[in-house]
C-alpha positions in Angstrom: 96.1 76.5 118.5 96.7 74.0 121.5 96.6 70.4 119.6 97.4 69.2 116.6 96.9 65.5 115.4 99.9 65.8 112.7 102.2 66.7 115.7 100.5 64.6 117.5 100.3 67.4 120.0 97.7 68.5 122.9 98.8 71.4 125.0 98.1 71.2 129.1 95.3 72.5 130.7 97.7 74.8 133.0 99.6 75.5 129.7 96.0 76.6 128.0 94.9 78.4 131.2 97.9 80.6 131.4 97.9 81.2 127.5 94.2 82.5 127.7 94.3 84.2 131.1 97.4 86.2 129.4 95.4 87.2 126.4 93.8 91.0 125.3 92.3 92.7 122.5 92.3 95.1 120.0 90.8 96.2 117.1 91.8 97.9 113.9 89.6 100.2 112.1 90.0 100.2 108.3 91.4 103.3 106.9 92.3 104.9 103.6 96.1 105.0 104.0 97.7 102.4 102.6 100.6 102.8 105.0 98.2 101.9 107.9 99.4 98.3 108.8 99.1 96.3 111.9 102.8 95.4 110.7 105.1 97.2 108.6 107.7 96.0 106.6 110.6 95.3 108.7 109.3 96.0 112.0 109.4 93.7 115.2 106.2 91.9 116.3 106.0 93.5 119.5 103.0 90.3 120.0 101.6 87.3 118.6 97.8 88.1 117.0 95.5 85.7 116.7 92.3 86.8 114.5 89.0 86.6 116.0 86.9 88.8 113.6 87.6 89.8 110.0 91.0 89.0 107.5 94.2 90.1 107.2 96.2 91.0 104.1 99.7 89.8 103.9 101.5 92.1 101.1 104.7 92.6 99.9 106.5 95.6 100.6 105.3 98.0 98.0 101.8 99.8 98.0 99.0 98.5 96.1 96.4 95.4 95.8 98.8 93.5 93.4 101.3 93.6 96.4 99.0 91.5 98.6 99.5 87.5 98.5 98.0 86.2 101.2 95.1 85.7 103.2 95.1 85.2 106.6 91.0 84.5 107.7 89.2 84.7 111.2 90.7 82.1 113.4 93.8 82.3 111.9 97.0 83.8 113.2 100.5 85.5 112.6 103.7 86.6 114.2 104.7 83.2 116.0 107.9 82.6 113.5 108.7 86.0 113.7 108.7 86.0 118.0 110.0 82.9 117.9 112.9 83.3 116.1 113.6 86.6 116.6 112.9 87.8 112.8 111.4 90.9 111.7 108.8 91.4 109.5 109.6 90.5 105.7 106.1 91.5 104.5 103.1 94.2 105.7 100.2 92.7 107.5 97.1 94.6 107.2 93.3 94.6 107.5 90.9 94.6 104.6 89.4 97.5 103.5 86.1 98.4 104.9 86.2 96.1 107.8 87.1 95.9 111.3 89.9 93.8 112.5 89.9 92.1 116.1 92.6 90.4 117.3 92.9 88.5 120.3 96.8 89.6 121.1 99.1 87.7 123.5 102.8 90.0 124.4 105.8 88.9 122.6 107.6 88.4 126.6 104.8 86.1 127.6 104.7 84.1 124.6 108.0 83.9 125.1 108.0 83.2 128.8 106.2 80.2 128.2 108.0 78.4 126.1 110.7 78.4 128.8 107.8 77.5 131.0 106.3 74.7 129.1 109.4 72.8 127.3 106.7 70.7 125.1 105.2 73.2 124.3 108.4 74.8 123.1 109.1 72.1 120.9 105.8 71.8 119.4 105.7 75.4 118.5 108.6 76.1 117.2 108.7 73.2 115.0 104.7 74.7 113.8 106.2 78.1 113.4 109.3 77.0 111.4 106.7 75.0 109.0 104.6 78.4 108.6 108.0 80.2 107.6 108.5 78.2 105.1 105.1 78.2 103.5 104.8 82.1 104.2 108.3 82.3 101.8 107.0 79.9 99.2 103.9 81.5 98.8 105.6 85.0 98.6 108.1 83.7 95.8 105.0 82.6 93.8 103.6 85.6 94.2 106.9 87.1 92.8 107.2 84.9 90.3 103.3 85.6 88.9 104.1 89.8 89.1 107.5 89.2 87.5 105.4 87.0 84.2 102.9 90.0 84.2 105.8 92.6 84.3 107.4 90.6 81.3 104.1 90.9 79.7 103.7 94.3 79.6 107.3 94.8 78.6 107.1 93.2 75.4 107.2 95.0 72.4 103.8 95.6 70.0 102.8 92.5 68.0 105.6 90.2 69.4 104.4 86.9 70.8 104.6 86.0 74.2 107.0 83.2 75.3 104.5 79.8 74.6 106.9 77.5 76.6 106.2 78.7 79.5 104.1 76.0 80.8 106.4 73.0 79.4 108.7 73.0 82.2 111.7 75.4 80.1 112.3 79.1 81.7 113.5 81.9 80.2 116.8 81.9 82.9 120.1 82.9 80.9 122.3 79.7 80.5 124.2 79.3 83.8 122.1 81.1 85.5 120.9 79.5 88.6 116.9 79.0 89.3 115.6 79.3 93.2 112.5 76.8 93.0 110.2 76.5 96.6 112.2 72.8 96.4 115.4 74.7 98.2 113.6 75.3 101.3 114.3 72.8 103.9 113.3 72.2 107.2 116.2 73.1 109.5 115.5 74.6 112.9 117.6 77.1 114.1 120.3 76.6 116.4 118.4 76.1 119.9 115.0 74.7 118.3 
């Protein structure tokens, strides 16, 4: 969280000190509703959550296990792009069933405070964050991608024969059409970054 040698990046020690000292926790106890999230869909992230015991589930929108895409483990964290760029939520963050969550949460003001505070740090994480946006969207879309083959699957009529050209690089796009491949995502910062 506070160096990285592919940024070549090492946060201060007053940086550090005021990120920890600013720090609480919480803890989410796994329940059967489905629509108990840490983070809904479309929601602000009111703080940045860094997990310090169990996993969260990043999911699409709907309800249901074949929603889920993502893994986030212990140590890991989320809501950085979404603070830092003012975005809300585009997927539903939740723990795993039958286990606690404990997250190690720091207030969206503070986190925000400091990169005014700490300009390198600013830079460093921003850049970070806009990186993780990017991989966040590309694993969503192949996610999307897999649910929409298995959906075409199922659709098919009795005794036809699925598409076998599926792995030679053709798609099954209507002429003209145009194809969004992960290749389209660029790394732009916002305005301000």
């Amino acid at each position: 969280m506070f160096d990285d040698d592919d940024f070549g990046f090492e946060a201060g020690k007053e940086f550090i000190c005021d990120f920890m000292s600013n720090l609480y926790s919480r803890i989410y106890l796994p329940t059967d509703d489905e629509n108990d999230a840490v983070i809904q869909y479309g929601e602000t992230f009111p703080e940045l959550y860094m997990i310090q015991e169990g996993i969260v589930l990043v999911s699409l929108k709907g309800i249901g296990k074949e929603n889920d895409f993502m893994v986030l483990p212990t140590h890991s964290y989320f809501g950085d792009y979404q603070i830092l760029f003012d975005l809300k939520s585009q997927f539903v963050y939740k723990c795993e069933s039958g286990r606690n969550l404990t997250c190690l949460c720091l207030k969206k003001n503070k986190l925000k405070e400091f990169m005014d505070d700490y300009q390198d740090a600013r830079t460093f994480y921003r850049e970070r964050a806009w990186l993780r946006r990017i991989e966040f969207r590309r694993r969503m879309k192949k996610h999307q991608h897999k649910l929409k083959a298995k959906q075409s699957q199922k659709n098919l009529p009795k005794g036809a024969a699925p598409n076998k050209n599926r792995n030679s690089g053709q798609n099954d796009a209507a002429p003209g059409s145009k194809i969004h491949t992960d290749e389209n995502d660029e790394f732009a910062l916002p305005n301000g970054a």
